[in-house]
N, C-alpha and C positions, 0 to 999 in steps of 0.2 A: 504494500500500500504506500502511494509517495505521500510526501509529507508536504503539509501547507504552507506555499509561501506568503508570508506578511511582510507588504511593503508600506512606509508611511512618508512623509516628508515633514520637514521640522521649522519652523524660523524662529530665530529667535531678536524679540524686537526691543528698542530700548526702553526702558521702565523707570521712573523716580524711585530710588529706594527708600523716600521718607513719607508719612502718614501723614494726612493732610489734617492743615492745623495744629501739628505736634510738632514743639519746638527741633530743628529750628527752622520747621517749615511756616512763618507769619500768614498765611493765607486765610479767612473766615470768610463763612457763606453769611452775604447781605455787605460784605464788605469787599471784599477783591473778586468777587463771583457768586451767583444767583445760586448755582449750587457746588459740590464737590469736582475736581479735578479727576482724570482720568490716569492720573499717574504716567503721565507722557509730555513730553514735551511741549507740544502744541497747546495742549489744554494747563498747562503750569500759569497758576496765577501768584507765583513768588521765584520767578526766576533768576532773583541772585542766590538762590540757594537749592535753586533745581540738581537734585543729583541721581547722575544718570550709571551710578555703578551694579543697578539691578538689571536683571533682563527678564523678558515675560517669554516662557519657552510656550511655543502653539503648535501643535503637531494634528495632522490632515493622515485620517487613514481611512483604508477602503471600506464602505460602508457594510457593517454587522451586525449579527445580534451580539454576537461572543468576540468582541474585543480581547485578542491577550491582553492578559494582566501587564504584561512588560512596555508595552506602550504607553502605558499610563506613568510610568516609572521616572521621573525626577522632570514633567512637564504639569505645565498649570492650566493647559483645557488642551482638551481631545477631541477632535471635530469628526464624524466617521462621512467626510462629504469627495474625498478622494477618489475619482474616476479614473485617472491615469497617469501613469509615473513612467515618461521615458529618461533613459540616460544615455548622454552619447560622450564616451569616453574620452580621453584626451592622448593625443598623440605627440610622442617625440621626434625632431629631424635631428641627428646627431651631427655633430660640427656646420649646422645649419642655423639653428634659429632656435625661436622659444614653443615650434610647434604650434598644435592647435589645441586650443581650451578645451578641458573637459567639460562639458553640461549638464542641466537636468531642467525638463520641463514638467509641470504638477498643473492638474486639468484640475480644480476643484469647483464642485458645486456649489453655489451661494444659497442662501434660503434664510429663514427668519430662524430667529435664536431669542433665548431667554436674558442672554446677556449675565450671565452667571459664571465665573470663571473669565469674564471678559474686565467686567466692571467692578475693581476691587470698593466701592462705598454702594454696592446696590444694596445690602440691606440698611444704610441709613439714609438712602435719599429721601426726600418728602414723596410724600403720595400722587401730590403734584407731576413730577417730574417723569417722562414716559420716553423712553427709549424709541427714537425716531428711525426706519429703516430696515435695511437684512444686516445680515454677519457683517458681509463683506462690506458695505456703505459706511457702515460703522470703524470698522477696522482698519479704513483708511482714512475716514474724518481724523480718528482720534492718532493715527499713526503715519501722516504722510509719506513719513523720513523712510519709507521699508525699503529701498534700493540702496547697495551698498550692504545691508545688515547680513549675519551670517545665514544661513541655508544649507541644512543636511538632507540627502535623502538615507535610509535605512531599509534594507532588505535582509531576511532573515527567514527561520521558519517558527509554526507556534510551536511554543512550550520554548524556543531555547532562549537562555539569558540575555539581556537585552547586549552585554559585551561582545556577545558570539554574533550577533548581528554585522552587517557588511556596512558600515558606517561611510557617507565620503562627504567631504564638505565644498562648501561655494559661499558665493556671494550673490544676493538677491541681484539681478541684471534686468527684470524687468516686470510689473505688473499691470496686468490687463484685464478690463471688465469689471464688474459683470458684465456681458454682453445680453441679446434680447433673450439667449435661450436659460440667461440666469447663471452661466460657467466665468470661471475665473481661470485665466493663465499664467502662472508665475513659472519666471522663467530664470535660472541661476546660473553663473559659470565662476571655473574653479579661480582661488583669488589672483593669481596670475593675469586675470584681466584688466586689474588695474592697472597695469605697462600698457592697454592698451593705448594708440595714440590717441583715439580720443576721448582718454581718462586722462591722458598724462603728457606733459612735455618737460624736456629739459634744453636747457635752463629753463624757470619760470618767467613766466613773462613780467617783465620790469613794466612799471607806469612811469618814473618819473621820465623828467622833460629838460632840456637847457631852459634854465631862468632869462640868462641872455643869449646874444650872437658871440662868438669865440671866432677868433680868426687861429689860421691852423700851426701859428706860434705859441699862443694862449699855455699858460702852464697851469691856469686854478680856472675852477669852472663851479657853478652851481645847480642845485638841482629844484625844481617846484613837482607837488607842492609839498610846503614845508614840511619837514618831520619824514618826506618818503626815505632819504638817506638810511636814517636808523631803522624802516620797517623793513626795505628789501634789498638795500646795498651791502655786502661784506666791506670790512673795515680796510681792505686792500684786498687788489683782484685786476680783474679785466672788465671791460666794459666797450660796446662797439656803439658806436654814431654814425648813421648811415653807411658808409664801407670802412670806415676806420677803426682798427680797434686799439684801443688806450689802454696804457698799466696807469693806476692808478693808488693813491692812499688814500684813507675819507678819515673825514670829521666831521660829524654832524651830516648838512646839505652839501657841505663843500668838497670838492676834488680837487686832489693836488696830483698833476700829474710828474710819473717816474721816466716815461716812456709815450712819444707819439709815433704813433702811423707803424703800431710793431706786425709780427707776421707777413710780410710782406705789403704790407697794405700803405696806403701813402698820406701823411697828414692833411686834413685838408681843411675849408671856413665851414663851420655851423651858424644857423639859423637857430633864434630861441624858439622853444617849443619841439623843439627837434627829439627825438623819441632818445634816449639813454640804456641800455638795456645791460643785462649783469652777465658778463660771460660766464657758465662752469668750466671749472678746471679740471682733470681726473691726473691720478696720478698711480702707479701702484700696480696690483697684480691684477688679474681679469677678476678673479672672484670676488674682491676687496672692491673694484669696479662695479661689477653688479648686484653686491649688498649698497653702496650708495644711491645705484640708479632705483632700487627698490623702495626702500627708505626715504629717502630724500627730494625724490620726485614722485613717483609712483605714490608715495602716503601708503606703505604697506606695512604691514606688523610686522616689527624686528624678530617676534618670536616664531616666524615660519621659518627663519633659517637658523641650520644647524652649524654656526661658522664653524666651530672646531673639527665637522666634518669637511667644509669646505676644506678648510686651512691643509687638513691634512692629504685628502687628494689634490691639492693645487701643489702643493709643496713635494707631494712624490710624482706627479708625472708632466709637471709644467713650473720647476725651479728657473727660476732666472729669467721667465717670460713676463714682463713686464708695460703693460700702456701706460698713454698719456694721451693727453686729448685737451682739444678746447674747442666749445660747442658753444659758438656765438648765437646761432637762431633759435628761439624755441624749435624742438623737432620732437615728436614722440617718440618716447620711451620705448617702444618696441622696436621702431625702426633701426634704435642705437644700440639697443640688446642685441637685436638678430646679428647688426653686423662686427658686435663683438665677439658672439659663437662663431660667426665666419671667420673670423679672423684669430681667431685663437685656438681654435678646433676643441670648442667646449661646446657644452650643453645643460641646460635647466630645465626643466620639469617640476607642476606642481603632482606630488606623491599624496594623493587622499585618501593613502589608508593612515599615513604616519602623521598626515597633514604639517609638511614641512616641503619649503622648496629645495629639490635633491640637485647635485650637481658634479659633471663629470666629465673628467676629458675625456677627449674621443684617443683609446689606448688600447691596448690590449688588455686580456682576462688578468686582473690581477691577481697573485699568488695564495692572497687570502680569500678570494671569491669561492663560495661553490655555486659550480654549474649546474642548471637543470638540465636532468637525463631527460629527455622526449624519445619516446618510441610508439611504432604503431599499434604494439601488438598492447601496450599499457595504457596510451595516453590518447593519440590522434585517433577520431574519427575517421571509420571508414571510409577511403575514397573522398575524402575530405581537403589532402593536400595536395597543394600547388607550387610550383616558384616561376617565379614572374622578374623578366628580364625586364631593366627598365634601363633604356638605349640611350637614355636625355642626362642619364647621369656620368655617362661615359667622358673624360677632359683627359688627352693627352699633354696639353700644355699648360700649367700657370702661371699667371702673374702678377708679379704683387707689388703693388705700387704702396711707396713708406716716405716717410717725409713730409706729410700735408705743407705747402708753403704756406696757403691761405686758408687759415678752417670757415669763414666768412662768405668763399663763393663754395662755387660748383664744387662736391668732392669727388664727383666721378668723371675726372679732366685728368690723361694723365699731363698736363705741363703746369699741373695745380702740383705732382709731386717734384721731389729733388731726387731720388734714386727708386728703382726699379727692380727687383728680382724675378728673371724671367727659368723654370726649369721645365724643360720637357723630353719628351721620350721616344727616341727617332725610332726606333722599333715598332712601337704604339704605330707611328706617324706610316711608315714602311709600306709599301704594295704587298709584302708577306703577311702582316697582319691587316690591321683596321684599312687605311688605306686613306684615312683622311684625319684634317687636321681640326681638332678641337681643344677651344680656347675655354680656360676660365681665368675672368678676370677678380681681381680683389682688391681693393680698396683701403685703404691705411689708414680711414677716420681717425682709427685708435694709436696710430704711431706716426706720433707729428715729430717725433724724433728716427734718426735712419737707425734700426739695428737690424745689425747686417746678420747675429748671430737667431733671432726672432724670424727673419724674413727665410735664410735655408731654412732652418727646420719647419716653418710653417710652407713651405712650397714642396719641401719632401714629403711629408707627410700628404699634405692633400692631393699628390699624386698618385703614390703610393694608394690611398685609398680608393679613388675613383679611375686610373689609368685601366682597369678592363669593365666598367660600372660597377654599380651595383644590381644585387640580388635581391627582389622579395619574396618571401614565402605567406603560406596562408594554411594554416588549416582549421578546424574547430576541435574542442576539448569539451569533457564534460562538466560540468561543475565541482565534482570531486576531488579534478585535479588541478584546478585553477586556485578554487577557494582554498584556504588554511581549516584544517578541523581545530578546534578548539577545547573539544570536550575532554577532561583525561579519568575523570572519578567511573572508577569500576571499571576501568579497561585493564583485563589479564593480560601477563607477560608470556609468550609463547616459548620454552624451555625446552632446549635441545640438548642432548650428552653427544652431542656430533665433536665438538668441538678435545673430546679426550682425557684420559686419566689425570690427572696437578694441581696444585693449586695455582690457579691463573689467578696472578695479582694487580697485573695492569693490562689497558687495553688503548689502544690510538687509535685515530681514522686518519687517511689521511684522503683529504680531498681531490688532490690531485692526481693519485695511483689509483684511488676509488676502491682502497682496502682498507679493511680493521686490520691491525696488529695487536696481538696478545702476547704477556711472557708468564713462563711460569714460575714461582719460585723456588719448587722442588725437582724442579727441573730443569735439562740445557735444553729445553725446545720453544721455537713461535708458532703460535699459530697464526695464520693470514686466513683473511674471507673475506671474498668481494660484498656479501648482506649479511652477513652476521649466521648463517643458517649449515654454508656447508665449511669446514675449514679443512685447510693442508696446514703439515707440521712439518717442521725444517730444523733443523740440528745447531744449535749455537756451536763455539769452540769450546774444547775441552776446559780452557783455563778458566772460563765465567764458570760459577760455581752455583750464585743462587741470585738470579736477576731478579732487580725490586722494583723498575722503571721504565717505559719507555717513550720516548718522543718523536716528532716527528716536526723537522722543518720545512715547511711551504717554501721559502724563501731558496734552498737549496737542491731542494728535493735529497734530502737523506735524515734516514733514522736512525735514533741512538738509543741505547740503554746503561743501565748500569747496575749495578750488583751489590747486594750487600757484602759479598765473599767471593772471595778468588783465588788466582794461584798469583802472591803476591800484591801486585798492584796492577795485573792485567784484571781490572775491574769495572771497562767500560767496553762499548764493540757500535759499530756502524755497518752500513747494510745502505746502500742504494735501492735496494728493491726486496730487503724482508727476508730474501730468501737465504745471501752468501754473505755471511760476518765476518767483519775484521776485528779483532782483538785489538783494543788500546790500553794505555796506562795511563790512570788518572791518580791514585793513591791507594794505599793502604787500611783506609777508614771503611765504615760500613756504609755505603752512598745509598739513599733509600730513594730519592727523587730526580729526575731530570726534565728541563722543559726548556722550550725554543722561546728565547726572547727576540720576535722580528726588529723590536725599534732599536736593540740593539746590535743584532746580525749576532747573536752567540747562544751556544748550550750552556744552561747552567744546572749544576747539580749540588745537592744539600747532602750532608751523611748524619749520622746519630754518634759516631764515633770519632775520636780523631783528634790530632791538633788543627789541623787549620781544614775545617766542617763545609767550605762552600768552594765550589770549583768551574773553574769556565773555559771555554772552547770556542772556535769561530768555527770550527765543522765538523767536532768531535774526535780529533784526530790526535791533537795533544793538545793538554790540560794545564792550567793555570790554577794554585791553589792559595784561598787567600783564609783570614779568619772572620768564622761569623762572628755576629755581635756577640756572644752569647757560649759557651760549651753545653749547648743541650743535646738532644736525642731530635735535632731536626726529621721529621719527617717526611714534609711536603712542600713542593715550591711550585709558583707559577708565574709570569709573565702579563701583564694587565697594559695590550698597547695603549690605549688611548689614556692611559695614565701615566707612559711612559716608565712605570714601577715593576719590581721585583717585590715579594712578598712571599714570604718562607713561615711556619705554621713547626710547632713542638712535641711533644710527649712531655717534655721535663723542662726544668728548672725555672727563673721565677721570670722571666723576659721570654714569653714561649712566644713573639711574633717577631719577628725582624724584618726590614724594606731595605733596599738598595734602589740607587737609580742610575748605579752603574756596575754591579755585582761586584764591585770592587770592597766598596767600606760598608758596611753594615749597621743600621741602627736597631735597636734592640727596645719593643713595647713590653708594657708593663699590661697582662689582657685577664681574663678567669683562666684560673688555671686546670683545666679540662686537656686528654688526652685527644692534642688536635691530629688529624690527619689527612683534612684535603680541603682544600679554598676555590673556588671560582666568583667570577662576576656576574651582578645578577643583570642579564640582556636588557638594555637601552639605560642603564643607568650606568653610574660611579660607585653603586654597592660593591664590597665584597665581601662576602661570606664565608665562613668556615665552619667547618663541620667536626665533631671528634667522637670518641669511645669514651667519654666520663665528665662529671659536673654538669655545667649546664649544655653542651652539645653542638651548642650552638651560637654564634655570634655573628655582627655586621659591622663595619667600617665604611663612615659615609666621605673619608679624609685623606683615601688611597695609604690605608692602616695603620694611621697614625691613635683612632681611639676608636675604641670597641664599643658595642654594647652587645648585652646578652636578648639571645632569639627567647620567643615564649610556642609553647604548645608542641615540644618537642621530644618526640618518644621516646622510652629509655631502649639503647640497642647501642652497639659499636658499628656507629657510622662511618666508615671508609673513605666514602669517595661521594662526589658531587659536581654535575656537570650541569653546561646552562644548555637550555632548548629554546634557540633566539625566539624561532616563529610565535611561539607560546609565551615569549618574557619571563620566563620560569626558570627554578633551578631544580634538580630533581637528586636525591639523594639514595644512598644503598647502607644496605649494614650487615654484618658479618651474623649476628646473633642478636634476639630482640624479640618483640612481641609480632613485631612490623618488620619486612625489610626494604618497603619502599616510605619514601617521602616526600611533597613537591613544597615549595613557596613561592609566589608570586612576587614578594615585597623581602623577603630576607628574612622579615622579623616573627613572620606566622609561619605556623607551618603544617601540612595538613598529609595524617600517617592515612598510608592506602595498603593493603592487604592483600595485595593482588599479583604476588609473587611466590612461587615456594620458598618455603624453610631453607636455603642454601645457604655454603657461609658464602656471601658475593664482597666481592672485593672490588671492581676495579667496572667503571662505566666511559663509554664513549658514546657520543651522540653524530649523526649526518644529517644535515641541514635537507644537502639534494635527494636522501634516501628519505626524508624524516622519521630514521628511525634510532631508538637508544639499543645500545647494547650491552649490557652486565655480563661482567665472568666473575667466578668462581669457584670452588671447589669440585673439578669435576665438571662446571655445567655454563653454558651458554644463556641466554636470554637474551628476546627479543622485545620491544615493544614500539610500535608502528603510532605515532603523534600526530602524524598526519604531514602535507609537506607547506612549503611557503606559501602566500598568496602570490600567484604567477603576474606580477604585474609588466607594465611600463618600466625599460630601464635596469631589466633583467636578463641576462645570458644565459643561453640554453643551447644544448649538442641538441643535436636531433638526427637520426636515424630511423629511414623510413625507406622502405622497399619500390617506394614509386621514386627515390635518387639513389640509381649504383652508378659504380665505377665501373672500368671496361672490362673487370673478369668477373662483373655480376655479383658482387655480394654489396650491401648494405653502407653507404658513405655517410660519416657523421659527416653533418655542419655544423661549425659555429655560429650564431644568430644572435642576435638584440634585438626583444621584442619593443616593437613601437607602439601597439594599440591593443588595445582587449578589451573587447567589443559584447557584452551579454546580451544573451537574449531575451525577452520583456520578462519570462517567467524566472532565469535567470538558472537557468539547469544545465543551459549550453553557450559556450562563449566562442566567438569568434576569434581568434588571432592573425596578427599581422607580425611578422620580423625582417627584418633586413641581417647581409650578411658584414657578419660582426667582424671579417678579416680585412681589414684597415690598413693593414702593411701591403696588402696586393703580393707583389713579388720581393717586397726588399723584408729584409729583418734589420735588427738595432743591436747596436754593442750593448753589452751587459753593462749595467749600471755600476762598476767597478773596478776603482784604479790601479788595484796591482795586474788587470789586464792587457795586453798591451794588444797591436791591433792583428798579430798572429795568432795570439791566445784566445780574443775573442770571435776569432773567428772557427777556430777547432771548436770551441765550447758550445757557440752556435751549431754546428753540424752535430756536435755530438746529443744535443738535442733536439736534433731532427728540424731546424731548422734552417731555412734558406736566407743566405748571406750576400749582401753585395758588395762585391771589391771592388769598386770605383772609391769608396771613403768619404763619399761626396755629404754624405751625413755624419761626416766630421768635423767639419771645416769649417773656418769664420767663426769660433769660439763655440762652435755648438756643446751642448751639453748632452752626455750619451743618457741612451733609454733605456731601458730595464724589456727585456724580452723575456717572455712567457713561455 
């Protein structure tokens, strides 16, 4: 039997949050109004003390008798007048533009109403006073301001929690009707709209005017009318007067000028009255660029961007890439975005499941990505896929015109620039291939200064991407596997003994190889499994005695472990692929832990024994040993990028937390002293958690661990191990022994025991993002548990392998792809998809991001994985900065 979809739409409109009449709202009826206010703006009869920090949430659902309960759930009327709810997705262009909006239109029915949940003083109005109109009449007397204001729509099914619901947001864009049939159209798009140009321009447009006539010596000048200086002139800047633009210092209405007739432009006589207007200046990285153009002109919420996300993909795949710019005419906001993506080979997107605007160069699969697996026989609909050649995208030549001389005229002139970057591709160009010549031109708005080192790699790359076009694909999926599941209470873990006699104590994924690694500690054997379900065992070297650890770098592609015992001090071993180990020397101590710290390119491992307890590596190969803060019984250590921290967790003695932020020196916290044994971070925040075998079990650090507090609701068991499940925002825990030996949190500080596991002793969890699935070992035994996978959105990477594209000896060819649109269906059961092919490099590939390479080295290292190299170097030159290949 399917289950019922319930969709609603939401607005939520501005509200006074003060009582009318109650200090310090001065208002009385007979005195500022006949009768009560409507707690809205318009109808405010004390508006110097109107305050608009409440909102009146209204929500429109399709008409019932059995409204779920969940829709009624933190709104203040519930209208069942909803006839149709379409959404039309938003799409990304990669190193293109800002794409297209996403939308939502709501067809609702008007009709007469009680006014009950509308009108917060209806039960003290006079008897008098009678509600004039329908809903809707009313709803807009007393709310005109509803465009602009937020707009949700919500799809879900009944019975489930209103969280599990498919949530996306907007901005009210437009309100229409009642028309004669009595329906209302409101119509919303995602807030990215507000770049559009006609929401927004930059610069803003200046009012004031020359007081007098200036001849084009003149060094002071003033402005009418009085007082505009300090409303919209910066206190030094630029400023243009008909074609000249002036640097300027202000005071007051007055101009002192530094500079006339600058940017190529010629001093010339003004006329009073003559228009003044404010140049913007940009200066900075693209991303730092496009939070001011958002902010600052656009009028958008700071809190939709994630800068420290920005910061940190601008800073690894676009270092040293820097604009500048000076925009003397008002121009819209969009038009100066797109041609910053153009020119930068980035991309923005508004993300309305996270509702934040995401941002990304146009690069290759980064190391820490996982990719979605798409297959026919799992995912795509039957007879569903396509790929579609699109020939317009095809530019054998580009050219990039840098230098703007004049930002004032024409910018798409080139004798408006000073230098030119022309590359193209005679082969492309050749009667053997293509056979003709295509141009793409590009334009320097944003580098009014020449970098020569800006200008190659931006014409490399845009070759490199578009020199054979691109590719679209298309197929549908069902909603299964688009949507994220969200439900976890009562879901059994499925237990397998495939996996062999040991006690398996740790387990890795690695995303990349698209295998679990397991070790054991009673054992010299790994075990490997592509899902958790069938595994092979492979032989360690004789010398590891009893492995306690094992990791896995993304960044390198190689695994390491490490042992608590051995023969000597061969106590650690690596393996490029799981199966053939090498024996290393790290020390004599018992090493319980090892983990890959990416921001700092090193393995680091903790011991419980030892003089100097903490040890590090750049590839696992030879070891570095320094002392931790502390002589405890370290157990567990892990790596927290976006905190840029190390954080190591104890068994013993009175300092059982220690942080590094370079694995070098160590500081040692004072926490509960509980038998700690495994830490993660809890997904989308700066929690971390730890988990132990005694006291209280549990704690949280909101200060990258520098102070603790203790978790509540925490089962008594010896808890092992704890891993995060992003898609979920969850952390899910295991225990050796206990009442329980599962356990999840959402928040760090609750925690909530599930039963839905056998009695093992389990030790050791890894979780995959692209499989969504966790996997526990321990004694003897395997476990699966299936969470469900990502929401498949916009802005996502996905292999796909499908039998309607082989290669020439007939088997099955992954693509790479970046989806662009996903597109539901009204009921929302089946979604459409769009992707384009996500290989950006074409034919060329990129020096590894790494200085002891030299340009021999990196080119063996490329081939050795499997990638294609071009010796020309021509993506060396001019200062360029090398790229990180995937």
């Amino acid at each position: 039997m399917s289950r019922e979809v319930i969709q609603f739409v939401e607005l939520r409109l501005d509200r006074c949050g003060l009582s009318y009449g109650v200090s310090p709202c001065s208002a009385a009826i007979g005195v500022t109004g006949e009768t009560q206010c409507f707690n809205t703006a318009i109808t405010c009869q004390d508006r110097n003390n109107y305050d608009n920090s409440s909102q009146f949430v209204l929500r429109f659902v399709s008409p019932s008798e059995d409204i779920p309960p969940e829709v009624y759930e933190g709104a203040d009327l519930v209208v069942p007048s909803l006839m149709d709810l379409r959404i039309t997705p938003g799409r990304i262009e990669p190193g293109k533009s800002l794409g297209r909006r996403a939308s939502v239109s709501a067809l609702i029915t008007d009709h007469p109403h009680h006014d009950r949940g509308l009108d917060p003083y209806i039960d003290e109005r006079d008897e008098e006073f009678s509600a004039q109109g329908s809903l809707w009449t009313r709803l807009v007397a007393r709310n005109p301001f509803i465009v602009n204001r937020p707009m949700f729509s919500y799809v879900g099914y009944r019975g489930d929690a209103l969280d599990a619901y498919q949530r996306r947001r907007y901005i009210v864009n437009s309100v229409s009707g009642p028309d004669g049939s009595g329906s209302v159209r409101v119509t919303g798009k995602d807030p990215l709209k507000l770049a559009d140009d006609d929401r927004s321009v930059c610069p803003k447009p200046s009012n004031g005017v020359l007081a007098d006539d200036i001849s084009s010596s003149d060094t002071i000048f003033d402005l009418l009318p009085e007082g505009i200086g300090d409303e919209e002139y910066p206190e030094s800047g630029l400023v243009i007067i008909s074609d000249e633009i002036i640097e300027y210092t202000r005071s007051g209405d007055t101009m002192t000028v530094v500079n006339r007739g600058v940017f190529a432009t010629d001093p010339e006589d003004h006329e009073a009255a003559d228009s003044v207007q404010a140049c913007a200046e940009f200066s900075g990285s693209p991303w730092s660029v496009a939070r001011d153009l958002w902010i600052d002109f656009a009028g958008g919420d700071p809190d939709f961007i994630p800068f420290s996300e920005w910061e940190e993909e601008g800073g690894r795949w676009l270092l040293g890439y820097n604009v500048n710019a000076v925009i003397c005419d008002p121009t819209g906001v969009r038009e100066l975005w797109d041609r910053l993506c153009e020119t930068t080979l980035t991309y923005f997107w508004w993300d309305d499941v996270r509702e934040v605007i995401r941002f990304r160069a146009l690069r290759p699969v980064d190391v820490r990505e996982e990719v979605y697996e798409i297959n026919d026989d799992a995912h795509i609909v039957e007879e569903s896929f396509s790929e579609i050649e699109d020939p317009d995208s095809r530019k054998n030549t580009v050219i990039f015109h840098t230098g703007i001389r004049n930002p004032a005229t024409d910018i798409e002139e080139s004798v408006n620039y000073r230098g030119r970057r022309i590359r193209g591709d005679l082969a492309a160009i050749s009667s053997e291939e293509y056979g003709d010549l295509r141009i793409l031109k590009l334009w320097g708005q944003w580098f009014r200064l020449i970098d020569e080192g800006a200008a190659t790699r931006l014409t490399f790359r845009t070759l490199a991407r578009y020199r054979d076009g691109l590719k679209k694909y298309r197929w549908m999926m069902d909603a299964k596997d688009v949507v994220p599941k969200y439900e976890i209470s009562g879901r059994s873990w499925g237990v397998s003994g495939d996996i062999g006699d040991g006690e398996w104590i740790d387990v890795v994924r690695s995303g990349r190889q698209k295998k679990y690694v397991s070790i054991a500690a009673s054992s010299i054997v790994v075990g490997v499994s592509g899902n958790g379900d069938i595994w092979e065992r492979h032989s360690l070297p004789p010398f590891i005695f009893s492995p306690s650890s094992v990791a896995y770098a993304e960044d390198i592609d190689v695994f390491c472990l490490v042992a608590s015992d051995g023969f000597n001090i061969l106590r650690a071993a690596t393996s490029i692929d799981a199966f053939s180990w090498t024996t290393r020397s790290i020390g004599e101590n018992e090493w319980r832990s090892v983990t890959r710290s990416l921001f700092l390119a090193r393995f680091v491992s903790v011991a419980s024994s030892g003089t100097n307890r903490v040890a590090y590596s750049t590839a696992g190969e030879s070891w570095t040993s320094v002392a931790a803060s502390d002589d405890n019984a370290w157990w567990a250590i892990e790596s927290f990028e976006q905190l840029e921290r190390l954080v190591a967790v104890a068994k013993s003695g009175t300092n059982r937390i220690m942080y590094s932020d370079d694995a070098e020196s160590w500081t040692g916290v004072s926490a509960d002293t509980g038998d700690w044994t495994d830490l993660a971070q809890l997904p989308g925040s700066d929690r971390i958690v730890v988990v132990g075998e005694s006291g209280d079990r549990a704690m949280y650090s909101d200060d990258a661990g520098e102070t603790w507090a203790v978790a509540s609701g925490v089962p008594e068991g010896d808890w092992q191990s704890v891993e995060p499940v992003s898609q979920l925002r969850a952390l899910v825990a295991i225990a050796k022994t206990g009442p329980v030996r599962v356990m999840w949190t959402f928040d760090g500080e609750s925690w909530i025991a599930e039963n839905a596991i056998s009695a093992g002793n389990w030790m050791g969890l890894a979780y995959s993002d692209s499989l969504g699935r966790m996997l526990a070992v321990g004694d003897g035994l395997s476990a699966t548990l299936d969470v469900g996978g990502r929401a498949l959105d916009v802005g996502a990477v996905a292999e796909i392998t499908t039998r309607t594209k082989v290669d020439f000896i007939g088997r099955p060819q992954p693509q790479l792809v970046e989806i662009v649109e996903v597109s539901p269906d009204k009921a929302g059961h089946r979604y459409a998809i769009e992707a384009v092919d996500f290989d950006f490099t074409g034919r060329y590939g990129f020096i590894m991001e790494d200085s002891s390479l030299d340009y021999g080295d990196a080119s063996d290292e490329l081939q050795r994985r499997g990638a294609w190299f071009a010796p020309d170097g021509d993506g060396f030159a001019n200062g360029d900065l090398p790229y990180r290949f995937i």
